[in-house]
N, C-alpha and C positions, 0 to 999 in steps of 0.2 A: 465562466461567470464574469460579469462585467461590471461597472459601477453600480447601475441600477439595480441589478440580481440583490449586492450586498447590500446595498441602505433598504431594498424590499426585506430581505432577510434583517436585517437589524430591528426594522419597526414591527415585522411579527414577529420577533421571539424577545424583543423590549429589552434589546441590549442598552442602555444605558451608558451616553459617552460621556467621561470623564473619569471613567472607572479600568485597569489594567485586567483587562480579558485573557485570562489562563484557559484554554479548550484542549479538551479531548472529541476528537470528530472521527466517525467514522463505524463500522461496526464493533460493538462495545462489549467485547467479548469477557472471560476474566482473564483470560492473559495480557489483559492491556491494565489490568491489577488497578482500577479506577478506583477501589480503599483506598490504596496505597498511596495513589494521586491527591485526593480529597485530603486525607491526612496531611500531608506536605507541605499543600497550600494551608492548612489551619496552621503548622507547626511555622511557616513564611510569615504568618500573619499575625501571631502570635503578639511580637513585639509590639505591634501600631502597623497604625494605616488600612487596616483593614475594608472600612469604610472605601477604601478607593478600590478594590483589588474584586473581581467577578470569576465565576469558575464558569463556562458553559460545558456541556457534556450533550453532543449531539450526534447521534444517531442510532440505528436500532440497536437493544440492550438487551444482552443475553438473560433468562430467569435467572433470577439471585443478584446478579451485577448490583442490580439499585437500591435492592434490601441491606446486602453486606456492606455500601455506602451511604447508606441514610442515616448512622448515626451521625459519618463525619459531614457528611450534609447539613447537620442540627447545628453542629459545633460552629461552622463555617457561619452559618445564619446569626449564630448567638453573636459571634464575633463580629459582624457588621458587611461579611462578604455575599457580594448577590449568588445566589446561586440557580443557573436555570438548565434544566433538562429538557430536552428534544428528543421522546423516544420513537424514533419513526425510521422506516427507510427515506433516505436522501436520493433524489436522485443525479444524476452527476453534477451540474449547476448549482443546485443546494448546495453539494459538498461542497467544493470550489467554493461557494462565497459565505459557507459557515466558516473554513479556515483562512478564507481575510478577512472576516469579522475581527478575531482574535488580534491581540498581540504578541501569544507566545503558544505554538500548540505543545502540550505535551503528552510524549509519546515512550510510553514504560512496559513496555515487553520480554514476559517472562520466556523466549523462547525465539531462536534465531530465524531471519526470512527477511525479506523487503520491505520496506512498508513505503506505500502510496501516501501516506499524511507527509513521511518526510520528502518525495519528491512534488509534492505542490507545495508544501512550504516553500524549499527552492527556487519552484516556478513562480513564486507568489511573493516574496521575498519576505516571508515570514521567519519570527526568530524562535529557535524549536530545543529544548530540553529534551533529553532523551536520556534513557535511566534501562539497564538491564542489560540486552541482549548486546551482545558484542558486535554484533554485525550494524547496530542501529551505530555506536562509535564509529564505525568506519562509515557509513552515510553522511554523518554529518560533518564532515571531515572538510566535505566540501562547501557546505554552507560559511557565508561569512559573518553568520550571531546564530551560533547554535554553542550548543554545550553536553556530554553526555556524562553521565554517575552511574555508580553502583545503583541496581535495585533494592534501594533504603530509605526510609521515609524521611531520613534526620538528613542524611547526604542530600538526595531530590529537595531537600527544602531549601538548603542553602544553593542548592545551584536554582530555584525558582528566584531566592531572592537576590542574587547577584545578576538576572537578565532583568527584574525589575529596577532594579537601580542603575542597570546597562542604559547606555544613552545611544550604543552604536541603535546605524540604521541596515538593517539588512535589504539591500539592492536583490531583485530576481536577478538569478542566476541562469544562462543561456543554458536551457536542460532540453533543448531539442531532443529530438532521435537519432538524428545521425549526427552528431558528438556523440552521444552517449551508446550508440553502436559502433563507433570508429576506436573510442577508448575500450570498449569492449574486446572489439576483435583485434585490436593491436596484439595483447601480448600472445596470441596465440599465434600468429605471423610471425613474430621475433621468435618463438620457442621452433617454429617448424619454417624456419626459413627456407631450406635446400627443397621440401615439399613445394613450398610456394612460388619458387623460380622452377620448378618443372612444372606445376599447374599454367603459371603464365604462359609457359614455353607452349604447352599441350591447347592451353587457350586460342595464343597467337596463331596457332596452325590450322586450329579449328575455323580459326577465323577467316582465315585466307581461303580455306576450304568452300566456304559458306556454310560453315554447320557450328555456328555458336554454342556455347554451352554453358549454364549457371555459372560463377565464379564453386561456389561451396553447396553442399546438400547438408541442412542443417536439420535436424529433431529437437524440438519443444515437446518438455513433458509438461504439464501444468492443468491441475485441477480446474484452474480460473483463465475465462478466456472474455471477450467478449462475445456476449453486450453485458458479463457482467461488468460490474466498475470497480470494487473494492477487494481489497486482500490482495491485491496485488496486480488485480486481472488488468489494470489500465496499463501499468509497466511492460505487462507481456505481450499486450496487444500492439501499443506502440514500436514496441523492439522490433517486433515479426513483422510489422509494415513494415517497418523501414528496411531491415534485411532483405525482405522481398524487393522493395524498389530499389534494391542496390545491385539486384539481379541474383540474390541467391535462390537456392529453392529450398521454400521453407513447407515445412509438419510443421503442425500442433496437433497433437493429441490431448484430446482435454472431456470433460464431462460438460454435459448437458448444463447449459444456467439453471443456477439454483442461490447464488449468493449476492446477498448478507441476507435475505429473506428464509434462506435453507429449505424451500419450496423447488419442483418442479415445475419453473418455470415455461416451459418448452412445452410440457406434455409429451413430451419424446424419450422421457427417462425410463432405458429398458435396455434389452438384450442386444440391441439392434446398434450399429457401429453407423452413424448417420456420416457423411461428407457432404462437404462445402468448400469454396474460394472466398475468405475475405479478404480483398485488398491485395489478389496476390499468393498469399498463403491459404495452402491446401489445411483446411481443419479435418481433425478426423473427432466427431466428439463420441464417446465411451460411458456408459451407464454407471451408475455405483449406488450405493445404499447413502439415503441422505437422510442424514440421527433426527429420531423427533426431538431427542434432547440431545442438544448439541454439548452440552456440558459433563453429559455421562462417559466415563472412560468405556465402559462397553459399547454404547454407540458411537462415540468414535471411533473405536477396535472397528468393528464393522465397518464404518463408512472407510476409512485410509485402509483396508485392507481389502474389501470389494470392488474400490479403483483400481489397486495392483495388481487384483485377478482377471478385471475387466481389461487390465488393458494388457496380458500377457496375449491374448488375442490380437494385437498387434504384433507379434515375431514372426508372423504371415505373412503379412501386405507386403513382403518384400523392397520395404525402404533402408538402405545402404548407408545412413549418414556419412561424411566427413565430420562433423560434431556431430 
């Protein structure tokens, strides 16, 4: 997204400047506990100033998400905070210039994995609170105006109002892919050094030979690939380009697109094990049960259990990894 993307996006969703833009973006599930958000900011706001301070909340919202926040929605209103909703799929642009809209995105995840909000913050040199899952702590580690808390309203409100009264400026962060696959696959080079001077060795000869050979054979497990974008799938996509252009030979095993829309997108979702090359990497995509309610623990039961038998149908295809 680019200059214009954002002020087109500011003047249709009537962001209003002069106000500190707290966001939640991205698929709005309830593990991203958006009560819990909304509350926080009313509890930040509580003291004064409210009048200055906007919450936006953008992208497609799980059933219930917006009901179980509409009271703190009221509260936030009463107290003078603009508050706007965007319930839609985004599509990657959108995304990208709904989180430089903002001034601070926040990201409170009851449940560990990556999240795509905090590496465009990064890339964006946005300043990001983050609250819950421990692995969000170690993300923002690397950012230079982030902060993470316990998953608590009272805790998340003080750390909301310590980055509004923060005056640093968070610079983008070079989050390339290859840094970010170089720091990757370092420590596993240090851990298997005597491996890696005999791969060389076996490389070098290959070389002289004329019969080159990938540096590593690598397997990606991952639900989420592209074209989807969100829950992670940009992260993964990115990685495995890059690995591929580094000359490894990269799998991805992954399902058919279906997300944040939770639709089969493809038309292709079934029994059938489709392959393709993107960019390099060989995909192999895998059917699975996609929950009409994404929210029901039985349809989830089904859906993360349907991929694991769908994809045991892989111990086949006779791929070897090194990872």
């Amino acid at each position: 997204a680019d200059d214009d993307d954002v002020d087109r996006i500011r003047a249709e969703w009537k962001l209003g400047d002069g106000r500190f833009w707290f966001g939640v973006v991205g698929a709005v599930t309830a593990r991203k506990n958006l009560p819990l958000v909304a509350e926080a900011v009313g509890i930040a706001c509580a003291a004064g100033g409210a009048d200055a301070v906007g919450l936006l909340v953008a992208g497609p919202c799980e059933d219930g998400v917006l009901r179980d926040a509409e009271p703190h929605f009221q509260r936030l209103r009463a107290l003078g905070v603009e508050v706007v909703v965007v319930n839609r799929v985004l599509g990657a642009v959108d995304f990208d210039a709904a989180a430089r809209c903002v001034d601070c995105l926040v990201v409170a995840h009851s449940n560990e994995g990556p999240s795509a909000v905090v590496a465009r913050a990064g890339l964006h040199g946005v300043r990001v609170v983050a609250a819950g899952a421990h692995s969000l702590a170690r993300d923002v580690e690397r950012l230079p105006v982030a902060a993470w808390t316990e998953l608590d309203a009272s805790a998340l409100a003080v750390a909301l109002q310590e980055m509004r009264a923060s005056h640093s400026i968070s610079e983008p962060l070079d989050l390339g892919t290859a840094q970010f696959c170089e720091a990757l696959l370092r420590p596993l080079y240090q851990q298997n050094q005597t491996i890696d001077d005999r791969r060389a060795q076996r490389r070098l000869s290959q070389e002289r030979a004329g019969q080159a050979r990938p540096d590593m054979k690598i397997l990606v497990i991952s639900n989420l690939y592209l074209p989807d974008h969100a829950g992670g799938a940009s992260i993964y996509t990115d990685l495995c380009s890059e690995l591929a252009a580094r000359g490894h030979d990269v799998t991805v095993r992954c399902a058919y697109p279906y997300f944040p829309e939770w639709q089969d997108k493809s038309g292709k979702n079934g029994l059938k094990i489709c392959t393709s090359v993107i960019s390099g990497v060989k995909v192999e995509r895998y059917g699975l049960v996609i929950p009409g309610d994404a929210g029901s623990l039985l349809h989830r039961l089904l859906y993360e259990g349907s991929f694991f038998a769908s994809l045991l149908r892989g111990l086949w295809r006779g791929v070897r990894p090194d990872v």
